[in-house]
C-alpha positions in Angstrom: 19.8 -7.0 -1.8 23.1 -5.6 -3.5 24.3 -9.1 -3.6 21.2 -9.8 -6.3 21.7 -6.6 -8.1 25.3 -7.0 -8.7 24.3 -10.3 -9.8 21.4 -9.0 -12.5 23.9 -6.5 -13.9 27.0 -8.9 -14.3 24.3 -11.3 -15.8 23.1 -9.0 -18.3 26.6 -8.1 -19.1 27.4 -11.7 -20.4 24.3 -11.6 -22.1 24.4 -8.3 -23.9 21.3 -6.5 -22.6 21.4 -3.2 -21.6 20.4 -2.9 -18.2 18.2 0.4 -17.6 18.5 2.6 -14.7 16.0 1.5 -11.9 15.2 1.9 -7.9 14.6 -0.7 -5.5 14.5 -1.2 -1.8 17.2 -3.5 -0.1 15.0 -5.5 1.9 17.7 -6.9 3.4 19.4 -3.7 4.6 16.3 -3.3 6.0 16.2 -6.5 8.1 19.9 -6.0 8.9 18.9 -2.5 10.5 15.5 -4.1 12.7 18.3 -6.7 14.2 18.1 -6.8 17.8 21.5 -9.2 17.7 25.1 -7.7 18.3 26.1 -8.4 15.0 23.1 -7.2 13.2 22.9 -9.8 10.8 19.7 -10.7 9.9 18.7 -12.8 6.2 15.7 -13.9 4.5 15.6 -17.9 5.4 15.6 -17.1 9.4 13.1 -14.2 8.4 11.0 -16.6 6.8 11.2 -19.5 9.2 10.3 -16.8 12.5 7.5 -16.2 9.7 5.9 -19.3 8.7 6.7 -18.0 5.2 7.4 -21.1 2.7 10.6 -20.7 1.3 13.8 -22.7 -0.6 16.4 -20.6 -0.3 18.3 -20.1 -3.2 15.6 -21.3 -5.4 14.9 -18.1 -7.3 10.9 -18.7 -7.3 10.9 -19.4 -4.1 13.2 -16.7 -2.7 11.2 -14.0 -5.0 8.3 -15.3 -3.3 9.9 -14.7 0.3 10.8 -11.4 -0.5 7.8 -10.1 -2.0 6.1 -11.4 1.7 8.7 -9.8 3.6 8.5 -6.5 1.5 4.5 -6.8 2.6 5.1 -7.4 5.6 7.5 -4.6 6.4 5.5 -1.7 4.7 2.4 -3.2 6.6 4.5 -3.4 9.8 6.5 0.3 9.3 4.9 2.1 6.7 6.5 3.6 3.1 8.5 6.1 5.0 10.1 3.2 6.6 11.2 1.6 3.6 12.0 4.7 1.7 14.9 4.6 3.6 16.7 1.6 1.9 15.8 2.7 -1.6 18.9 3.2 -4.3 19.2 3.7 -7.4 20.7 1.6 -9.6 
């Protein structure tokens, strides 16, 4: 999500490292726009629950895990075009 990118770049601002230019998908902004719920909020530990996906959240393995099923299961379920959509550039 942009909460974990903003969170790699500030990181590798205290520690010196240049961080290259790089795309990735916001799989969360793609949950967020699925959401059936008037407040389309949607985030990985309810995705993974309604899932049967293991996850601890805020454990990074763990939530790396959960995203890497939820990106599988989204392409799987919508196709690349799909998640083309909620690609940036960073």
């Amino acid at each position: 999500s942009k909460t974990d990118i903003g969170a790699i770049k500030s990181n590798c601002k205290v520690c010196d490292i240049e961080l290259t230019k790089f795309e990735y998908i916001d799989v969360q902004e793609a949950l967020v726009s699925l959401s059936t719920d008037e407040k389309h909020k949607s985030n990985l530990k309810d995705y993974a629950k309604q899932h049967h996906i293991k996850h601890n959240p805020h454990i990074p393995e763990s939530d790396c895990f959960a995203t890497m099923c939820l990106y599988r299961n989204l392409l799987k379920e919508f196709g690349e075009d799909f998640l083309e959509k909620f690609k940036h550039m960073c």
